[in-house]
DOKOLKOL-390077 format. One record per residue (C-alpha): x, z, y; residue number from 1; residue in three letters. Coordinates in steps of 0.05 Angstrom, whole numbers, plus 5000, padded with zeros to 4 digits. Layout:
x/z/y/i/aa
X/Z/Y/NUM/ala
...
//
This chain:
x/z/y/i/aa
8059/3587/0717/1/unk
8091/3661/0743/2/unk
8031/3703/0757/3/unk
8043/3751/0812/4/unk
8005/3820/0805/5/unk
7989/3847/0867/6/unk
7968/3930/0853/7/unk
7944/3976/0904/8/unk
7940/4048/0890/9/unk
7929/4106/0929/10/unk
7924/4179/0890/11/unk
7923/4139/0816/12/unk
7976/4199/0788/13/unk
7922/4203/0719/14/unk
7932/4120/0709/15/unk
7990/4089/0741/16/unk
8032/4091/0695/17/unk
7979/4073/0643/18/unk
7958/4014/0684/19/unk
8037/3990/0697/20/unk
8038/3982/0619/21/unk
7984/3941/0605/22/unk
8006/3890/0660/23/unk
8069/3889/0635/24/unk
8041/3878/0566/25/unk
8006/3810/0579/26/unk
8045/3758/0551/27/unk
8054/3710/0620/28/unk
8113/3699/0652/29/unk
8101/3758/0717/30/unk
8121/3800/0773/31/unk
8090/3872/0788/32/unk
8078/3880/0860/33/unk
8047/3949/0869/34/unk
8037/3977/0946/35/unk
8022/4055/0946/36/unk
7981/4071/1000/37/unk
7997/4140/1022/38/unk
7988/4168/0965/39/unk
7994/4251/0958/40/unk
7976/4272/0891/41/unk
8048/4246/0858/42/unk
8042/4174/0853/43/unk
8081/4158/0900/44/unk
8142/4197/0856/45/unk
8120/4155/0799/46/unk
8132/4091/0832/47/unk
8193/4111/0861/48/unk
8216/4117/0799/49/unk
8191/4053/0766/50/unk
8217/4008/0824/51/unk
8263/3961/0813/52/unk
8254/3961/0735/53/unk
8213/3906/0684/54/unk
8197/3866/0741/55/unk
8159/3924/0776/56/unk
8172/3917/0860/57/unk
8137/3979/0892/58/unk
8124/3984/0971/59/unk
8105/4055/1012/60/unk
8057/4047/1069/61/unk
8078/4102/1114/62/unk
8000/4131/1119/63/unk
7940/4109/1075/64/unk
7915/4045/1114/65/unk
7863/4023/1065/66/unk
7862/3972/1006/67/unk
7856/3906/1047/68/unk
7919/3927/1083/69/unk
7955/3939/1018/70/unk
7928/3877/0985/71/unk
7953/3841/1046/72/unk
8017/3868/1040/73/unk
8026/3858/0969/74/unk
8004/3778/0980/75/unk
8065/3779/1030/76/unk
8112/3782/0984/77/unk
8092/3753/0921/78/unk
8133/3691/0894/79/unk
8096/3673/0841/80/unk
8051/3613/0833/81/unk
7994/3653/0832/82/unk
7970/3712/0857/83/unk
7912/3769/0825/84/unk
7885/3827/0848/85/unk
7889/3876/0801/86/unk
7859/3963/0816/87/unk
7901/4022/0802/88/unk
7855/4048/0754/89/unk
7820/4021/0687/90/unk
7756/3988/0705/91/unk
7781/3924/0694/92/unk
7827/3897/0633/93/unk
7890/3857/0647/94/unk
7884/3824/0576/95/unk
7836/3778/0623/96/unk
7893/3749/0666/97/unk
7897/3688/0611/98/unk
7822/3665/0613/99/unk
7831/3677/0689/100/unk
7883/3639/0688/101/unk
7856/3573/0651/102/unk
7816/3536/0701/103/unk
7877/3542/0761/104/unk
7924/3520/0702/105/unk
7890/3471/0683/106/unk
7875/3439/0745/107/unk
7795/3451/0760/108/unk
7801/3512/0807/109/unk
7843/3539/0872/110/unk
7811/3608/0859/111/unk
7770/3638/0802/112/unk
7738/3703/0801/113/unk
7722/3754/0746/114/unk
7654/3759/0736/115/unk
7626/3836/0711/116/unk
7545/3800/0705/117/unk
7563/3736/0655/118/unk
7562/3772/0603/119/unk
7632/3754/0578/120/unk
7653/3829/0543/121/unk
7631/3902/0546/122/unk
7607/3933/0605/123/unk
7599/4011/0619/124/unk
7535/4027/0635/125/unk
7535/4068/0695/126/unk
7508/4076/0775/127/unk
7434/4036/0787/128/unk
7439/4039/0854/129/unk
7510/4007/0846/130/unk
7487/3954/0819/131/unk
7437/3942/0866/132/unk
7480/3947/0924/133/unk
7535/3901/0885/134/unk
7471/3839/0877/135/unk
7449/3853/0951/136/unk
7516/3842/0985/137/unk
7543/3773/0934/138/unk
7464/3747/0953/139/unk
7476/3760/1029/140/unk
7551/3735/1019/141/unk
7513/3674/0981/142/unk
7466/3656/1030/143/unk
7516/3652/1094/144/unk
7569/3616/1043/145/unk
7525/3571/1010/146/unk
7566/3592/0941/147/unk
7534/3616/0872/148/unk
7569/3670/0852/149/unk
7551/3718/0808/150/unk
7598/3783/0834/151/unk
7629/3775/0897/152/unk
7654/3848/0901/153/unk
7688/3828/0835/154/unk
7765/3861/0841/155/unk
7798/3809/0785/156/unk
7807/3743/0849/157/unk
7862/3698/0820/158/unk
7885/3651/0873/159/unk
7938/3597/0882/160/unk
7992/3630/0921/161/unk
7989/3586/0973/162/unk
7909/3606/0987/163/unk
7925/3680/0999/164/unk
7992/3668/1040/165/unk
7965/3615/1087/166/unk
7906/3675/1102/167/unk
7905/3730/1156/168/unk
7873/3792/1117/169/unk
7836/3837/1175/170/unk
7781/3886/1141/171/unk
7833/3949/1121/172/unk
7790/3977/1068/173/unk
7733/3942/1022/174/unk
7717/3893/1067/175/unk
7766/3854/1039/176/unk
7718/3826/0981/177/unk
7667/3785/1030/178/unk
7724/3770/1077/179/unk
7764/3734/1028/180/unk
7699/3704/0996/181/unk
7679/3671/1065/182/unk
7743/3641/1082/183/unk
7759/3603/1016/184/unk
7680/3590/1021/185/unk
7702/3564/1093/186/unk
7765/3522/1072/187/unk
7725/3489/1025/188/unk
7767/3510/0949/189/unk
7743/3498/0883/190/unk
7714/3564/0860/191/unk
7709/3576/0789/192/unk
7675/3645/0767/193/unk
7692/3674/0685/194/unk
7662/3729/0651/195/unk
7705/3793/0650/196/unk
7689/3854/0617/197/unk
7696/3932/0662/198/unk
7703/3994/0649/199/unk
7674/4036/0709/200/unk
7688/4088/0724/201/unk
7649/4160/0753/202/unk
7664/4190/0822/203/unk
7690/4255/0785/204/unk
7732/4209/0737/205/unk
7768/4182/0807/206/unk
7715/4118/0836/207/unk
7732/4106/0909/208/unk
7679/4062/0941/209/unk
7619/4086/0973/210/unk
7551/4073/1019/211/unk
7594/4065/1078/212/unk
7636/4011/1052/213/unk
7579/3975/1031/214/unk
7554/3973/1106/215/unk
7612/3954/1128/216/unk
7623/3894/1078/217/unk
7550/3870/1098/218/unk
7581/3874/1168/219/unk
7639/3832/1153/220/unk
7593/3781/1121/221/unk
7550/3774/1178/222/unk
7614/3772/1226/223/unk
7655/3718/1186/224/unk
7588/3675/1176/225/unk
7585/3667/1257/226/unk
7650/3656/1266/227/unk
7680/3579/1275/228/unk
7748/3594/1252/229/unk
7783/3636/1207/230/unk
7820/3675/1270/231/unk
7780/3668/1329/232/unk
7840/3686/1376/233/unk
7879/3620/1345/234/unk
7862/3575/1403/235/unk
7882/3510/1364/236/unk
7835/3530/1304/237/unk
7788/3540/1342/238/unk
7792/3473/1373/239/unk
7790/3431/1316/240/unk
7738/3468/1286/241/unk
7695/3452/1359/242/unk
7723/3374/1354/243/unk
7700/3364/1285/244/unk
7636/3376/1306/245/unk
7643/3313/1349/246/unk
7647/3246/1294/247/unk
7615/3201/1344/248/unk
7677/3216/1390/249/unk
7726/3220/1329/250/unk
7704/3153/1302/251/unk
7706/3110/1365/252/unk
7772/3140/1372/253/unk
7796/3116/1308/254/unk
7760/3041/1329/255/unk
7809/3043/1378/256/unk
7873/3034/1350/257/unk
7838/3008/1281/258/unk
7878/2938/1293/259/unk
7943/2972/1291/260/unk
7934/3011/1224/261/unk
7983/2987/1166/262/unk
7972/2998/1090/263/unk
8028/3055/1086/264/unk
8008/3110/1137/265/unk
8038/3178/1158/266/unk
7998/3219/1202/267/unk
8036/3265/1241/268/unk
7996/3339/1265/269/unk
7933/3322/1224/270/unk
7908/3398/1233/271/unk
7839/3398/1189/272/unk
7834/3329/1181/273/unk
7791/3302/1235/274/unk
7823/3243/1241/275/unk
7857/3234/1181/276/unk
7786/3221/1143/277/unk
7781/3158/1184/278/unk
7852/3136/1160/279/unk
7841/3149/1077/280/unk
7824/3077/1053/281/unk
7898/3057/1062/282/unk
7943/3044/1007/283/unk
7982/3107/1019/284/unk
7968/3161/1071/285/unk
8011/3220/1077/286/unk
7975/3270/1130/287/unk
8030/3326/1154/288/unk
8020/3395/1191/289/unk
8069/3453/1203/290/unk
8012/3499/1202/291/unk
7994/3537/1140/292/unk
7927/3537/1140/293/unk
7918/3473/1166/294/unk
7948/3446/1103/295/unk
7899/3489/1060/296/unk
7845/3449/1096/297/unk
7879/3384/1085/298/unk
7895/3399/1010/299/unk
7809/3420/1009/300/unk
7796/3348/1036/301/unk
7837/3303/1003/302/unk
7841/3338/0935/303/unk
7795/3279/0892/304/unk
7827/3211/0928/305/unk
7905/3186/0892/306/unk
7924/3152/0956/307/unk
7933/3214/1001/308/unk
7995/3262/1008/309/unk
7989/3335/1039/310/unk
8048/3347/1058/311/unk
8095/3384/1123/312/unk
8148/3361/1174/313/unk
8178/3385/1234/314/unk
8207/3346/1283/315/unk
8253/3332/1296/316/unk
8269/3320/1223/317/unk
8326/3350/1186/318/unk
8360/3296/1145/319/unk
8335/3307/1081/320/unk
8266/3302/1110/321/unk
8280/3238/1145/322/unk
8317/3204/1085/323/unk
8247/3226/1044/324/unk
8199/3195/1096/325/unk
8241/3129/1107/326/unk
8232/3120/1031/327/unk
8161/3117/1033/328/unk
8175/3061/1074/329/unk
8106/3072/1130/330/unk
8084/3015/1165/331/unk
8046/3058/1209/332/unk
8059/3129/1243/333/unk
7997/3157/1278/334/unk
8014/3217/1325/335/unk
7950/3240/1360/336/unk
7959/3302/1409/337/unk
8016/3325/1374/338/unk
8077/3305/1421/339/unk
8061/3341/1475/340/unk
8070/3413/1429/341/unk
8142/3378/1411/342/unk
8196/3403/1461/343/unk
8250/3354/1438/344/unk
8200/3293/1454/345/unk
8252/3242/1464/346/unk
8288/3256/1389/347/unk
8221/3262/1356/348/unk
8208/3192/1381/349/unk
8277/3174/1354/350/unk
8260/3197/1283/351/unk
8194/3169/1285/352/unk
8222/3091/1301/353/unk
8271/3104/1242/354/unk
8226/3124/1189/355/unk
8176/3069/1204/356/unk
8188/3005/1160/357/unk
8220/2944/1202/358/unk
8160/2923/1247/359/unk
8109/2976/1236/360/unk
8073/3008/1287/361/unk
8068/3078/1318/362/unk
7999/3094/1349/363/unk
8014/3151/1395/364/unk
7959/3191/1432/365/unk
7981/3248/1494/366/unk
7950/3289/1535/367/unk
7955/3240/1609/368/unk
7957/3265/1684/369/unk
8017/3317/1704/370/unk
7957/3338/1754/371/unk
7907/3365/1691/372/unk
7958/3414/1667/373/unk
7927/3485/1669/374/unk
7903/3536/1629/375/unk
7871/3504/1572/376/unk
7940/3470/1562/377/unk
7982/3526/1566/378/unk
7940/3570/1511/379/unk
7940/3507/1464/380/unk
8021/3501/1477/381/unk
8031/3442/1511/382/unk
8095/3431/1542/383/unk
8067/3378/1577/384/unk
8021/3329/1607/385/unk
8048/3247/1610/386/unk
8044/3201/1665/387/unk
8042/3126/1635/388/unk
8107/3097/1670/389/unk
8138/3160/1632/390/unk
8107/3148/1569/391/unk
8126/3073/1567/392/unk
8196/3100/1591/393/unk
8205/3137/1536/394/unk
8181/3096/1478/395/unk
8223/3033/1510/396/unk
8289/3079/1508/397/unk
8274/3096/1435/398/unk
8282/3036/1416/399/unk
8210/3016/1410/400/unk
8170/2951/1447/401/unk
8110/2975/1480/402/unk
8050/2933/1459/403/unk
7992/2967/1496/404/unk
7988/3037/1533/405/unk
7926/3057/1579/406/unk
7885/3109/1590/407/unk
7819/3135/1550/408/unk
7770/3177/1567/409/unk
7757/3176/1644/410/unk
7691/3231/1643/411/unk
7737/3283/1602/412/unk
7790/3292/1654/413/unk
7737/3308/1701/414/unk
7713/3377/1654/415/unk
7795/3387/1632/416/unk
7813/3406/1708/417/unk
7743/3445/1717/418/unk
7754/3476/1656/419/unk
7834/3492/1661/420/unk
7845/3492/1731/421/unk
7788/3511/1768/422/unk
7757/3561/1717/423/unk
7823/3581/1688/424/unk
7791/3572/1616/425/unk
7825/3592/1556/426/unk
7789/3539/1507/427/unk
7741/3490/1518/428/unk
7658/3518/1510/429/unk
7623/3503/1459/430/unk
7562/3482/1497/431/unk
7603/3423/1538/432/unk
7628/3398/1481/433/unk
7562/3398/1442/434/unk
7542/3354/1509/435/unk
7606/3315/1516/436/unk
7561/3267/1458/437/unk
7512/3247/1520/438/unk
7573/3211/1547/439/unk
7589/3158/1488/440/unk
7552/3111/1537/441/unk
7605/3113/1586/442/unk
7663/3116/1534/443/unk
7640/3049/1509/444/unk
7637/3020/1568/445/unk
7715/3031/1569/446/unk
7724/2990/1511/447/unk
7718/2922/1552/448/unk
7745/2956/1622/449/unk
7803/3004/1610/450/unk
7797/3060/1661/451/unk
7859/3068/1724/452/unk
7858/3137/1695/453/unk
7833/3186/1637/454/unk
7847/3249/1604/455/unk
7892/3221/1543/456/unk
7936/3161/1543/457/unk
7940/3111/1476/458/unk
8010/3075/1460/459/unk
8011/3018/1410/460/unk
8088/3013/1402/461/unk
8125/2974/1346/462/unk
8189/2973/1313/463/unk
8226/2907/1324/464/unk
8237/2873/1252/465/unk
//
């Protein structure tokens, strides 16, 4: 595996270049990705003139930002297939990269951190109160994360690369630790902790961190507990994170269109997997998302069961893509509330019909009523709502034969328009959709008497043999 080494510095003139060489010095294939961050005592000369040279890539920030904006910069741009953190100065000992290393190479872990309390080497004796502060914040972390760590302020975080480029870093400074810790907490990874040694360091010898940092990394702890997704400005994310809440709803949506499911199955938009846990006892199911984090979330869920591919298309498919998906041969493409986000519609449909096996099935689920559109639709990027002669339309000149298409879900549309075109809502309250499980009742009722009208409308189509 290439390791990238992501190093942020700022005023490190008495150990960068000391630092530099014992990275370079660990016998793993590597890149050097050092971001100065405003630096004034001469580093910043010192880099300049190491750039370019044994695998060493240095970036300026234009003013000292922090370290969580340097980190973030330096995860950016790495290429390798995994990323560690690694300080400026000489607390902490890359000759630990390889035991770092072990449980991501070998398949156990997504992330590992470097523990300073397991007793794995020599530690310098140093600050009490340190050390107190450094147990109170990983127990607090802990508690809200329901993880076991040891050090959570540990620097030494090895991640798959994937992990830290799929993640929006937002504390600037120290914050960074407990941020990072919540969301892989959050995303569900395999967390493996090893035993590092360190080699602290005194505030006259150059040690950055102080009280205030640890108040505001209790802060960020409290903030990214409360939160329901990673970005709470992500409208989608937010969303899924609110539907997932709802199984009862989720499963009798899946009961619906159970009948049509094939053995193969490719799940188009599966976001974090809401659906696509109802779909895993097939034969094969390959769940696809465009979004980055989303397939973080999917890799998190499906990472024990053989049978399930994470993997991502966009549609309409390039021909490489398509060539790939027809030779998994799917008897069975289920789209739910991932057309309407598509603006070629018509050529998605296309490539979906050509990638299904001869007579498999597509089980396609829109957004219904041209009447509903407002702004809950426009924030989660709709392009539009369908009417059913449209839908049917549309299928039927793709080359598909319509074998059912009606509507679901008469009591939502009623809180939709409320919600997106009365109240001019951005996303959906969590309250009402706590309550929306009071109306299962009437839902069921719909299974024996399909509603004239609902909020989303369900195609059963096939592919003639």
């Amino acid at each position: 595996m290439k390791l990238s080494v992501v190093i942020p510095a700022y005023n490190e003139i008495q150990t960068i270049r000391e630092i530099v060489k014992l990275v370079s010095d660990v016998p793993v294939d590597k890149e050097i990705l050092i971001v100065d961050d405003g630096s004034t005592d001469g580093t910043r000369e010192i880099l300049k003139e190491m750039d370019g040279k044994n695998g060493v890539r240095v970036f300026l920030q234009p003013v000292n930002q922090g370290k969580g904006a340097a980190v973030s910069l330096g995860f950016r741009y790495a290429t390798g297939d995994v990323v560690v953190v690694q300080d400026a100065d000489l607390e902490y000992d890359p000759k630990e990269y390889v035991k770092l290393l072990s449980p991501i190479e070998d398949g156990h872990a997504d992330v590992v951190y470097g523990s300073r309390f397991l007793g794995g080497g020599p530690r310098r004796v140093l600050y009490f109160w340190h050390t107190v502060g450094n147990r109170f914040l990983t127990l607090a972390s802990n508690m809200f994360t329901n993880l076991n760590l040891t050090d959570m302020e540990t620097c030494y975080k090895m991640f798959r690369r994937e992990v830290v480029q799929s993640m929006t870093i937002e504390s600037p400074r120290f914050g960074i630790e407990p941020e990072i810790t919540a969301k892989v907490a959050r995303r569900g990874y395999r967390i493996y902790e090893v035993p590092i040694s360190y080699y602290g360091r005194t505030y006259e010898e150059g040690k950055k961190i102080g009280w205030k940092d640890a108040f505001s990394a209790l802060w960020t702890i409290v903030k990214h507990a409360f939160r329901e997704a990673e970005d709470p400005e992500n409208v989608g994310h937010v969303t899924l994170a609110r539907m997932a809440k709802l199984e009862p709803y989720n499963r009798w949506l899946a009961d619906r269109f159970r009948p049509a499911l094939g053995r193969r199955i490719l799940e188009i938009g599966a976001g974090f997997g809401n659906m696509s846990r109802h779909l895993a006892g097939a034969e094969l199911l390959v769940v696809s998302d465009l979004d980055p984090v989303g397939i973080e979330y999917l890799k998190g869920v499906f990472r024990e069961q053989k049978n399930v591919r994470v993997a991502s298309y966009r549609f309409p498919l390039e021909p490489a893509a398509r060539q790939e998906l027809k030779a998994l041969a799917p008897d069975t493409v289920v789209c739910l509330n991932v057309l309407e986000h598509i603006e070629q519609d018509d050529a998605t449909l296309a490539d979906l019909k050509e990638v299904l096996a001869p007579g498999g099935r597509l089980v396609l689920l829109v957004p219904a009523q041209k009447s509903l559109y407002g702004t809950l639709d426009e924030h989660l990027r709709h392009f539009r709502r369908y009417e059913k002669d449209e839908l049917t339309g549309k299928l039927a000149a793709a080359g598909f034969a319509v074998e059912d298409c009606r509507f679901l879900n008469r009591p939502g549309a009623i809180g939709w328009w409320i919600n997106g075109r009365l109240l001019k809502r951005r996303v959906l309250p969590r309250g009402q959709l706590a309550a929306f499980k009071l109306l299962m009742p009437l839902l069921k009722r719909e299974e024996k008497n399909p509603p004239a009208t609902g909020m989303s409308l369900l195609a059963i189509s096939r592919k003639p043999a």
